[in-house]
N, C-alpha and C positions, 0 to 999 in steps of 0.2 A: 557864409563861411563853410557852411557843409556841401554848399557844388563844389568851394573851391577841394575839397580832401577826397570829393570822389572823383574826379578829373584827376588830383594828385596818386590817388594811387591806384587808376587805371593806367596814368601813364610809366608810373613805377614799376606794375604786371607785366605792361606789355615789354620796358626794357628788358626786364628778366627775361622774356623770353625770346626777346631779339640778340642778347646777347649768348642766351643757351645756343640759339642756332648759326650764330657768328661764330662758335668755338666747335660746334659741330662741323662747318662747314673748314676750317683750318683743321684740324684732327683732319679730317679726308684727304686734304689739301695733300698736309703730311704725309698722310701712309702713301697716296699718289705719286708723290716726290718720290719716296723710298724705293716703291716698287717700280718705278723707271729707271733712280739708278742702279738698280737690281739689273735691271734689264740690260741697260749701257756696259754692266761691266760682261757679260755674258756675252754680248755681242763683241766683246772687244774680245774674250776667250776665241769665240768662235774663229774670228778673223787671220788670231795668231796661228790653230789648226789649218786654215784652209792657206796661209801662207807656206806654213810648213810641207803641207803635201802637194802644194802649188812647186815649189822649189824640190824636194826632191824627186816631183814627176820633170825636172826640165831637167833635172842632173844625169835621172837616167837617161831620157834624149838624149841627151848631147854627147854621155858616155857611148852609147850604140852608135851615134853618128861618129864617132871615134875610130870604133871599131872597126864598123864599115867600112869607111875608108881607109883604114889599116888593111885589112881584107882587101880589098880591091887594089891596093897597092903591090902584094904583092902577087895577087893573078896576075897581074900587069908586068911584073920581073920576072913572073914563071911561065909565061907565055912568052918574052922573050929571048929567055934559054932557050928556052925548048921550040922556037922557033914558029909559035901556032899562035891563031888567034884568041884572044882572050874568052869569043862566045865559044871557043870550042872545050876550053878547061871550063866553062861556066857547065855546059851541055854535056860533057866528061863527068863532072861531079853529080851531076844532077841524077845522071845517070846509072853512078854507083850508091846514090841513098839510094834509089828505087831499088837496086839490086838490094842491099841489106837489111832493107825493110821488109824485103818479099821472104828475104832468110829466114828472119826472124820471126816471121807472121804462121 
């Protein structure tokens, strides 16, 4: 009778401390889970940022490409009024920032 009570509460010890470490190992589990979706939601911040400046780097693109070609539309009308080729109002302009630039300097 007395093998049978220390077999019994040998195997009693050891649940205790199988179970201590089954509740340790869920506690980690847990903070683990937390601190990923910690993480998940930060990556998802990050995302919305980089969409945002994704978008208004193309707006400004597309604004200058606007432009641009507003520009060069009407070099293209005032070259022919004025009866001259468009590299020559390009070559004309170019020529007067260098002058105004040298004014200035």
């Amino acid at each position: 009778m007395e093998i049978f009570r220390t077999f019994g509460s040998v195997f009693l010890e050891g649940a205790d401390e199988t179970t201590k470490s089954l509740d340790n190992i869920d506690d980690k589990a847990n903070s683990t889970g937390s601190s990923l979706g910690e993480l998940g939601k930060t990556a998802i911040k990050a995302g919305a940022v980089m969409a945002t400046a994704i978008t208004t780097a193309a707006t400004a693109v597309v604004g200058l490409a606007i432009k641009t070609a507003s520009s060069m539309d009407k070099i293209d009308k005032e070259s022919q009024k004025l009866g001259l080729s468009a590299g020559h109002i390009k070559n004309g302009t170019l020529f007067s920032l260098k002058m105004v630039h040298q004014s200035t300097v």
